[in-house]
Backbone bond lengths (Angstrom), bond angles and torsions (degrees), N, CA, C in turn:
res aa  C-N    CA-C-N  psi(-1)  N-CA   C-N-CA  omega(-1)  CA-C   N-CA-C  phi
1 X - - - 1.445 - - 1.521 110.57 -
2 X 1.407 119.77 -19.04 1.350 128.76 168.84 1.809 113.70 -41.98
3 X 1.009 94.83 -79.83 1.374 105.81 -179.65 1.730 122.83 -52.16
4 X 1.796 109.75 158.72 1.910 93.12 -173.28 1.356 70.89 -138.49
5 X 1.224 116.14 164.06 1.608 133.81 155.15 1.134 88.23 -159.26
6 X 1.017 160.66 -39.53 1.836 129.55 -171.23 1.271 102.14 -98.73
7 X 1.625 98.87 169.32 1.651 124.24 -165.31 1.556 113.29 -54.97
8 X 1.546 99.18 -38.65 1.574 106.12 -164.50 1.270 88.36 -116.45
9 X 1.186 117.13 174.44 1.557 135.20 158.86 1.471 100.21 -101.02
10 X 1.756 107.40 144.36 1.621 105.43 -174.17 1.757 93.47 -92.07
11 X 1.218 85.21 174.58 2.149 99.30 171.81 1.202 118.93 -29.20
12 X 1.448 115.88 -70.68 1.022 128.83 -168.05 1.827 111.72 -59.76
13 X 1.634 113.51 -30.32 1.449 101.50 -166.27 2.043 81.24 -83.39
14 X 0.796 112.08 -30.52 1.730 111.01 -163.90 1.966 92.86 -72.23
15 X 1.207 126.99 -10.16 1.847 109.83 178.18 1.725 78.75 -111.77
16 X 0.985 131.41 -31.46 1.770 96.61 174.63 1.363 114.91 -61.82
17 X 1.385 126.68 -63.35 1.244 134.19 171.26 1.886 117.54 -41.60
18 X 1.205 96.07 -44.32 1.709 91.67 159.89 1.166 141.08 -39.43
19 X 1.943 100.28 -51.66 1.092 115.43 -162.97 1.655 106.70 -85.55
20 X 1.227 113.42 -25.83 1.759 140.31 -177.22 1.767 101.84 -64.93
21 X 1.468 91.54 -55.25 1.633 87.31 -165.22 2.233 112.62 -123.92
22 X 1.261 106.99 20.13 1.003 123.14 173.41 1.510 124.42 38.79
23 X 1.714 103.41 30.02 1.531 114.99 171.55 1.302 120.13 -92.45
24 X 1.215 124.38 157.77 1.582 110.11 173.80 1.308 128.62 -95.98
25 X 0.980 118.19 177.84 1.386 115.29 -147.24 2.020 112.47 -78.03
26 X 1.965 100.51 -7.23 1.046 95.21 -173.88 1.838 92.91 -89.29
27 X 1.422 123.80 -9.49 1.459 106.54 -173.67 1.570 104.10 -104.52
28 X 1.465 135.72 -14.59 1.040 133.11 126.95 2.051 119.40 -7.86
29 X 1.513 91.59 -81.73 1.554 93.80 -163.19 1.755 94.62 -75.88
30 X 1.002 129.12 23.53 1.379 126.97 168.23 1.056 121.61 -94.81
31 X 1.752 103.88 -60.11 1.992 118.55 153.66 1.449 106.07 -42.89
32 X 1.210 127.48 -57.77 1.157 116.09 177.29 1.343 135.78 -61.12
33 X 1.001 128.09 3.14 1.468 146.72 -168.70 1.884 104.45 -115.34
34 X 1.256 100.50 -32.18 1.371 121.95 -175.45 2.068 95.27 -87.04
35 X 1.179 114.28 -25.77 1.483 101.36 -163.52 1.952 85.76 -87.79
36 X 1.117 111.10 -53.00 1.591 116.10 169.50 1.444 122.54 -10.07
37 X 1.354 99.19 -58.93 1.564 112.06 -158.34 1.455 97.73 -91.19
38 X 1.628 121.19 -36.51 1.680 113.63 163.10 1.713 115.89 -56.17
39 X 1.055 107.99 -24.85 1.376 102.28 -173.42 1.584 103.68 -117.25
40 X 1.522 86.68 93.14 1.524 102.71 -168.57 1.665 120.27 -85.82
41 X 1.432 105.42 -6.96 1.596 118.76 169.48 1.487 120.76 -74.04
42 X 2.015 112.20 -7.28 1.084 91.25 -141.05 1.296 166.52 90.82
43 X 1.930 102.30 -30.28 1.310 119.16 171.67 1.813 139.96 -44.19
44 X 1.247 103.95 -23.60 1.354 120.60 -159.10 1.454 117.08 62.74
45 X 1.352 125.53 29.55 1.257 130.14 152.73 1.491 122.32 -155.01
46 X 1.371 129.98 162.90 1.193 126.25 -173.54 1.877 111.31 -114.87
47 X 1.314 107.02 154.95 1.505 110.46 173.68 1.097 109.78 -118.26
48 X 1.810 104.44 159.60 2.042 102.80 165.00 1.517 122.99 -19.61
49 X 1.686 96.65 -53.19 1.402 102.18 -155.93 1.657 98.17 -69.14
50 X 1.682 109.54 -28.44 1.839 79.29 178.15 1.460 124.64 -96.57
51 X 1.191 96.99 12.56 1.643 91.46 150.50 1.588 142.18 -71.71
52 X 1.716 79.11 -33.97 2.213 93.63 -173.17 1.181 81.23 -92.88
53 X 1.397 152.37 27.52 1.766 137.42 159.81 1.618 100.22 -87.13
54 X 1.710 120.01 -11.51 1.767 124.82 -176.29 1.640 96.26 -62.23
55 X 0.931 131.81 126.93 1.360 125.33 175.72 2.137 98.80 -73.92
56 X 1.225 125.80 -30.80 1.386 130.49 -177.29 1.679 98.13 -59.40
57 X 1.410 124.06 -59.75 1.530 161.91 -156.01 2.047 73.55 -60.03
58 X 0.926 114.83 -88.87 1.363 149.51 -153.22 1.392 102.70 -45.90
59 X 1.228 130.69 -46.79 1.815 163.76 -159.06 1.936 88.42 -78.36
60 X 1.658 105.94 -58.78 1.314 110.24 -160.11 1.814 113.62 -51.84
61 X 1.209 123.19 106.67 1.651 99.64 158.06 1.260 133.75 -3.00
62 X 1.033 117.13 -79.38 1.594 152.89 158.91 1.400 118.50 -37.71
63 X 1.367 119.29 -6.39 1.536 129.81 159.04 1.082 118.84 -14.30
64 X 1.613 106.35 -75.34 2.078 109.46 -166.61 1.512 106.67 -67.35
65 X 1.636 123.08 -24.92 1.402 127.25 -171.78 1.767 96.27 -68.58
66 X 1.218 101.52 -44.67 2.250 97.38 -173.28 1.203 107.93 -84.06
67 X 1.521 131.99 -27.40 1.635 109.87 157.70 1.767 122.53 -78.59
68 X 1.144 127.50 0.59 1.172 145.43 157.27 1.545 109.09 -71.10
69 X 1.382 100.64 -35.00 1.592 94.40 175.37 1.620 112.83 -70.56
70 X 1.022 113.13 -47.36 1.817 126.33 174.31 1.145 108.46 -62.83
71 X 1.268 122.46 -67.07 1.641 129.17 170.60 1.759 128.53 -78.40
72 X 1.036 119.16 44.50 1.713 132.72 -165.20 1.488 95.60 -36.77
73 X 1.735 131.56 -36.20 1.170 118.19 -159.15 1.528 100.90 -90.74
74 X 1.394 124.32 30.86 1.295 107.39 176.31 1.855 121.94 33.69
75 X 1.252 106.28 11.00 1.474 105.54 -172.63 2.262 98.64 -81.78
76 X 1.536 114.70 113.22 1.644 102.34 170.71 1.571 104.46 -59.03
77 X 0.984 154.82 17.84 1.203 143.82 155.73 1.166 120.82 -125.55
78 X 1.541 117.55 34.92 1.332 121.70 -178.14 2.130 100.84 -99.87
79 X 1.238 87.82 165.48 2.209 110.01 -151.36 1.377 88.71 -98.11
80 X 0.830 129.24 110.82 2.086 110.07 149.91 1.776 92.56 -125.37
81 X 1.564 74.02 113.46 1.587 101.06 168.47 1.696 116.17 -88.71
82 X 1.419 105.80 167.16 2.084 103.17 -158.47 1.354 109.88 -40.73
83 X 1.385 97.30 -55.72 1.907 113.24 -170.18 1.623 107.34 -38.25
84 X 1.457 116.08 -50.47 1.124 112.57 -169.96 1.733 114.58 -99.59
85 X 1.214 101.13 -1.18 1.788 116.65 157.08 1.785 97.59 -64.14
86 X 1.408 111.15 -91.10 1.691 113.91 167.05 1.088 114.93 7.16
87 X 1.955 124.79 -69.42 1.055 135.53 -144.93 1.491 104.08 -83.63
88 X 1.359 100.66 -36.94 1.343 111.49 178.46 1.940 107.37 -53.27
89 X 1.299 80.88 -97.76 1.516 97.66 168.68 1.931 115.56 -19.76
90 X 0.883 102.86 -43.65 1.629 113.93 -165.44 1.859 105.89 -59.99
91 X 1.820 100.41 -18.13 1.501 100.83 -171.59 1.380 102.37 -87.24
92 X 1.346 125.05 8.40 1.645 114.98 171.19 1.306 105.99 -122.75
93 X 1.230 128.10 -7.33 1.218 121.81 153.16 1.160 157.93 -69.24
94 X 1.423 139.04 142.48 1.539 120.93 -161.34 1.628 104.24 -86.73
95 X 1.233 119.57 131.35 1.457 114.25 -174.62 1.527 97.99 -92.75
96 X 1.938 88.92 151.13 1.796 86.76 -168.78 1.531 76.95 -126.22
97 X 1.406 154.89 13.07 1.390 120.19 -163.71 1.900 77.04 -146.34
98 X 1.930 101.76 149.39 1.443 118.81 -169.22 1.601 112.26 22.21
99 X 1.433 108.52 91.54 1.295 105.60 -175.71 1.167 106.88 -91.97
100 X 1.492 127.19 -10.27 1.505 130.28 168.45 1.367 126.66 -53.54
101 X 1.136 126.46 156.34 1.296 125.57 -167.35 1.108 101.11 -85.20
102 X 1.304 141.68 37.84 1.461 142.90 157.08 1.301 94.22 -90.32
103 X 1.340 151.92 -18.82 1.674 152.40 145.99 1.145 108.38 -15.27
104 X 1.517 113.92 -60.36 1.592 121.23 -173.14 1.758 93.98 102.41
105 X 1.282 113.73 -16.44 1.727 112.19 -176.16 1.209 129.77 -72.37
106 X 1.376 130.35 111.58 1.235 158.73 -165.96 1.747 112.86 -47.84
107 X 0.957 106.06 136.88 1.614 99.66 -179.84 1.542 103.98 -35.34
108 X 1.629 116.50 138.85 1.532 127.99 168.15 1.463 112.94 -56.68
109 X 1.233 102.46 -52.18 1.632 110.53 -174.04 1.738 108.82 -70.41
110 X 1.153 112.24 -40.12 1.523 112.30 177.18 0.914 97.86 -55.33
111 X 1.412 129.97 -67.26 1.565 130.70 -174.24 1.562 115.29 -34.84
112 X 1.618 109.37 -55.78 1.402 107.85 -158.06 2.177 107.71 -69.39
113 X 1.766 88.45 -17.03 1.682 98.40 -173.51 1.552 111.37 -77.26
114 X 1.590 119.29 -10.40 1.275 125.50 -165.58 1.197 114.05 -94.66
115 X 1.575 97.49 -37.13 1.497 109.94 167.76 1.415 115.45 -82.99
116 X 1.333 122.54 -47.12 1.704 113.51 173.90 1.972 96.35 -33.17
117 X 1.447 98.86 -74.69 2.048 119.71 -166.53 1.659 85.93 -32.40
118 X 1.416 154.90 -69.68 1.176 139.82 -171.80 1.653 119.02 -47.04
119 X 1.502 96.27 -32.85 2.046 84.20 -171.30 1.242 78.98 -76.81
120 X 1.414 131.32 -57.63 1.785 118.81 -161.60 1.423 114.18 -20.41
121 X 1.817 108.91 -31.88 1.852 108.19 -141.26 1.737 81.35 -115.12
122 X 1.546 119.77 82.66 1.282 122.63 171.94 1.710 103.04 -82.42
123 X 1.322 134.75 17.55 1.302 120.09 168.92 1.685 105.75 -108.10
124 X 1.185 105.07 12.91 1.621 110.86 -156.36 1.348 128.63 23.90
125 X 2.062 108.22 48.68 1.445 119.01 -174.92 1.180 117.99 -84.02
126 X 1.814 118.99 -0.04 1.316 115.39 -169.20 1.277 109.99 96.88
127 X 1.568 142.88 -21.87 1.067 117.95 -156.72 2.193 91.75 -152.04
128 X 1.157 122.02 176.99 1.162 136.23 161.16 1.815 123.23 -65.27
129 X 1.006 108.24 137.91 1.728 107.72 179.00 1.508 94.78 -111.57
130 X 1.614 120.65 163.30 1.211 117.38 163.39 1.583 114.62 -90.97
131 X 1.619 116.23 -8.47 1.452 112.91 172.05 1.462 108.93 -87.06
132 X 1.520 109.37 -23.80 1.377 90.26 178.33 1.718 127.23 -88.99
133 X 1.583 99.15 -4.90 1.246 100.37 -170.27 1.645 99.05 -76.96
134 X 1.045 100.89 -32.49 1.882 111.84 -176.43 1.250 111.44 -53.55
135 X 1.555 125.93 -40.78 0.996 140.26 -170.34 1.615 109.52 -72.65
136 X 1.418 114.37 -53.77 1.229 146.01 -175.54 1.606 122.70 -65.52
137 X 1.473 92.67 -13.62 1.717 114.36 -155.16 1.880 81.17 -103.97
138 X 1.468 100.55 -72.80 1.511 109.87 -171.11 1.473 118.82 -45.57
139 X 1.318 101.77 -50.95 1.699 94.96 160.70 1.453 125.47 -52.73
140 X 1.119 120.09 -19.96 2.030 113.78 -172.56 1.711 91.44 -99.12
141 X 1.361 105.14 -26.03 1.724 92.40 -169.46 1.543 99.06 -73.19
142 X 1.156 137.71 -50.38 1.554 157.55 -151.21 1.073 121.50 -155.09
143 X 1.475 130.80 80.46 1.643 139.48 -146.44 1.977 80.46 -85.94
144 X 1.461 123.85 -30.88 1.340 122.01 -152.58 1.975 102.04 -72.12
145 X 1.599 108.22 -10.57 1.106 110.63 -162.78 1.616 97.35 -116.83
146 X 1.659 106.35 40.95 1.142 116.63 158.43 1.444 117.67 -142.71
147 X 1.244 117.71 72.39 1.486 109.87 175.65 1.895 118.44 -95.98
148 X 0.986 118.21 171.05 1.328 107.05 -177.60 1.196 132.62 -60.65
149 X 1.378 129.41 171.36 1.570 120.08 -141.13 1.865 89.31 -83.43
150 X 1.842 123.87 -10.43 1.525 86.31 -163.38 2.069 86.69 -110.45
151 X 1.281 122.98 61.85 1.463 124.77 -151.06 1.538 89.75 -158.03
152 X 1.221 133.86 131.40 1.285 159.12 146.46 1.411 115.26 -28.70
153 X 1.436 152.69 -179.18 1.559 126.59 102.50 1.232 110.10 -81.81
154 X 1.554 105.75 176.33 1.762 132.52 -156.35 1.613 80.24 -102.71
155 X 1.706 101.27 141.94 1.111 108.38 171.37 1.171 129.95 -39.34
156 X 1.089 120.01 -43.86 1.662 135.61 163.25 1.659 106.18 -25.73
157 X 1.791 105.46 -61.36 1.205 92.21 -168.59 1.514 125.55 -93.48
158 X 1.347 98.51 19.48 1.818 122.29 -170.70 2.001 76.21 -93.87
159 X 1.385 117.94 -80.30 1.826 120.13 179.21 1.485 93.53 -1.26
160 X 1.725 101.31 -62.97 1.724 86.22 -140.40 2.262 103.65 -98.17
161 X 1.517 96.49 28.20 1.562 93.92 -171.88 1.586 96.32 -60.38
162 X 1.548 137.02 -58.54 1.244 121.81 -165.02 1.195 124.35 -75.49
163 X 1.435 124.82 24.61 1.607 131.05 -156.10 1.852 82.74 -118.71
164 X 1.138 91.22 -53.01 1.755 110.38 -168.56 1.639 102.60 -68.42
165 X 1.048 122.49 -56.35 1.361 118.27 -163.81 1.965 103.62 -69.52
166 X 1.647 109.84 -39.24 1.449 111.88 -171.81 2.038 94.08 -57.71
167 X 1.423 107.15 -62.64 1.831 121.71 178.20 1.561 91.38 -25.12
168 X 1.652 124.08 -50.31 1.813 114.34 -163.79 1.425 112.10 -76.63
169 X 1.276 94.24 -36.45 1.915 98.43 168.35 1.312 116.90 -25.25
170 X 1.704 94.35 -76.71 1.432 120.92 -158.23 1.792 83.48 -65.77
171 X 1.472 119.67 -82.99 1.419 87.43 -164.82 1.900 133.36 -57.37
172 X 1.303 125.64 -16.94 1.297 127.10 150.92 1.614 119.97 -17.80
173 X 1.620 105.05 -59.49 1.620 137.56 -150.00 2.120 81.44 -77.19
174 X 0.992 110.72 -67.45 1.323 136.21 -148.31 2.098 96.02 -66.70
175 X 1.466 96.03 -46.30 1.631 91.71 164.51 1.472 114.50 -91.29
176 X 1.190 150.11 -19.03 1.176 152.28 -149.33 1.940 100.39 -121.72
177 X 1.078 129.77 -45.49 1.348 147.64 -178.63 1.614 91.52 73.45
178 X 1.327 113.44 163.56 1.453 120.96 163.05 1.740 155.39 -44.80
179 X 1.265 64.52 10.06 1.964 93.94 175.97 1.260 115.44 -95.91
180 X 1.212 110.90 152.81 1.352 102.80 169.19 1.724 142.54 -74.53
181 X 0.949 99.80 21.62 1.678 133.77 166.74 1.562 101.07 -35.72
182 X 1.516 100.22 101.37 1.518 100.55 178.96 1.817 112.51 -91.29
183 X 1.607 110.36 -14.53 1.303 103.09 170.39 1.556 109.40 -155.31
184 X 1.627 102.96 168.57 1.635 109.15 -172.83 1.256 107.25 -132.48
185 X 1.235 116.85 153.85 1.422 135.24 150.77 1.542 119.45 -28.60
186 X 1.706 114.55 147.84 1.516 93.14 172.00 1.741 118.23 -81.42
187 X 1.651 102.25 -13.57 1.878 128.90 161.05 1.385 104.11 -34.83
188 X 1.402 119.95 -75.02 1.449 142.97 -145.00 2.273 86.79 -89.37
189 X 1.553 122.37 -46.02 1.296 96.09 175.23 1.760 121.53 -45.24
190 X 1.700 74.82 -57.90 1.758 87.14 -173.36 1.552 136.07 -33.40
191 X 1.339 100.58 -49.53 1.413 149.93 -164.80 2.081 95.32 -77.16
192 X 1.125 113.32 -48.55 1.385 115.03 178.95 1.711 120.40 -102.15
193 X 1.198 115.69 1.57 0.955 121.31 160.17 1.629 130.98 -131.38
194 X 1.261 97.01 13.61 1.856 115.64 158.78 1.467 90.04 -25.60
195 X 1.217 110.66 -98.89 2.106 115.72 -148.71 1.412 89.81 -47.84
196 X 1.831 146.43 -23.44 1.617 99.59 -154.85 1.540 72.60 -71.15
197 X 1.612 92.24 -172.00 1.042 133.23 178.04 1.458 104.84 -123.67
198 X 1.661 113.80 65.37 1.519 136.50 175.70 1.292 107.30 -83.17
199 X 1.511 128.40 -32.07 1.214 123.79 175.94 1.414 140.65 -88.32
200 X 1.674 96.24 -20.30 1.477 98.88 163.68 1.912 113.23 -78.96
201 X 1.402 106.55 39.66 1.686 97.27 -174.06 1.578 77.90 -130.11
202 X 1.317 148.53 22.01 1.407 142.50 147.63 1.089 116.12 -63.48
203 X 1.368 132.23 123.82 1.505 126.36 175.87 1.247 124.83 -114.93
204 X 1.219 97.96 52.10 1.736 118.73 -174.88 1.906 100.91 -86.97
205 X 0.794 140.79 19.81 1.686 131.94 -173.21 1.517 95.36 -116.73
206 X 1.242 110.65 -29.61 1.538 118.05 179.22 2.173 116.45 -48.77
207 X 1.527 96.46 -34.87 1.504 97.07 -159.29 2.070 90.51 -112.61
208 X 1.084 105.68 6.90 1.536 90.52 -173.57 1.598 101.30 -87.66
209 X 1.000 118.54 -7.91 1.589 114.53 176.41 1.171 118.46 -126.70
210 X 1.383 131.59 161.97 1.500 137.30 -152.05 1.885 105.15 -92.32
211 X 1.068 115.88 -50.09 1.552 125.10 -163.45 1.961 102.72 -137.88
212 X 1.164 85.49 148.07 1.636 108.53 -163.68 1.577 105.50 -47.90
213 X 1.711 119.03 -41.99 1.707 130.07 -167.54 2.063 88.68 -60.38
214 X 1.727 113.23 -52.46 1.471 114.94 -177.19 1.686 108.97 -30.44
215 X 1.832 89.65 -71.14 1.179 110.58 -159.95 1.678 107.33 -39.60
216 X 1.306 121.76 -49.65 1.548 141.33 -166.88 1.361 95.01 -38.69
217 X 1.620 95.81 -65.75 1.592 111.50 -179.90 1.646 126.58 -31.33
218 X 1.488 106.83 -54.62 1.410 124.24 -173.25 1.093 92.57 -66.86
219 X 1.489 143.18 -50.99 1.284 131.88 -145.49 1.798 133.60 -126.97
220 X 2.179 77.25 27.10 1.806 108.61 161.53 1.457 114.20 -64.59
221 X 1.563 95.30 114.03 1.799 101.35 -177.08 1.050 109.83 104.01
222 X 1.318 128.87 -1.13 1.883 112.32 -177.11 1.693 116.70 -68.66
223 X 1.443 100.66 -25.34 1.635 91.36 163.90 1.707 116.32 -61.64
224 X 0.821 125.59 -31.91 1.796 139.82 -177.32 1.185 91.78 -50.80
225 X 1.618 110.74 -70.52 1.487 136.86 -156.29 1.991 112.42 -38.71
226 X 1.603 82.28 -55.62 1.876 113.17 178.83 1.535 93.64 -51.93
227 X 1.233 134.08 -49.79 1.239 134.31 -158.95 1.862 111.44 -64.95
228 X 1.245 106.59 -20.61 1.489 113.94 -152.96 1.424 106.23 -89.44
């Protein structure tokens, strides 16, 4: 089921994948249409490199943290074949088909907090830093108030420096508590930052589809989604 070479996916790969990742079958053949055109060799699988070829993907700060999400082994010659494209992808999506826990599918929000807690942990030590969360934090709050080190920010993102920096406080304070606790667990992230709403500030739904009518599609219900 890894592998795609035809246009469509038949029945049977679209009710496994259903039942796995609880999308329907019209955002299915969308991802799938979207994994096609990344994998422009043909291969039936995709690499790092064709992900950072998305010019959207590429733009983001937060780049190496969302192909790290697909590719965890940091290996440049590592495979992610559809199934585990799907799976990937499937954790920011709003599922529209068997939403019952006969899916086997894991809380949405757990999901999306497990994967945020990994980009946090860019040393892959197991656990949270307080420099990296700062780092990691400021980029999802205000990507505009990260431009490169020999580049200014745009007034825009000068407007919103005290809006953004007070928002890092409070969440800083809220994962870190008032101690001097320079690092956490990915238990104790998760666990203390359940209610923000850190994960609906990923903007990964933006590049998985080709044209704006797709995109709509993929990303019916994401207010619902935020809620969960």
């Amino acid at each position: 089921m890894g592998a795609v070479g035809s246009r469509q996916l038949n029945p049977a790969q679209l009710g496994d994948h259903q039942q796995a990742t609880g999308l329907s079958a019209e955002q299915l053949e969308q991802l799938h249409t979207r994994f096609r055109s990344l994998d422009r060799h043909q291969r039936g699988y995709l690499t790092p490199t064709d992900l950072l070829r998305i010019p959207q993907l590429s733009l983001n700060p937060l780049h190496r943290q969302i192909v790290d999400g697909f590719f965890p082994s940091r290996d440049p010659s590592a495979r992610l074949y559809f199934a585990q494209f799907v799976e990937t992808c499937a954790t920011f999506l709003v599922p529209q088909f068997g939403r019952s826990s006969s899916t086997g599918r894991r809380d949405g929000r757990a999901q999306k907090l497990r994967l945020l807690t990994k980009m946090f942990d860019t040393r892959r030590s197991g656990c949270i830093t307080r420099d990296d969360f700062r780092q990691i934090m400021r980029s999802l709050l205000d990507p505009i108030w990260n431009p490169p080190q020999d580049q200014t920010p745009s007034g825009e993102g000068q407007d919103r420096r005290p809006e953004v920096e007070a928002e890092l406080q409070l969440l800083e304070q809220q994962a870190f508590g008032f101690s001097g606790c320079d690092q956490i667990s990915y238990a104790e992230f998760e666990q203390r930052l359940h209610s923000a709403d850190v994960a609906g500030r990923l903007s990964i739904v933006k590049w998985l589809v080709d044209d704006d009518e797709a995109r709509m599609g993929l990303q019916e219900g994401s207010s619902a989604d935020q809620g969960q």
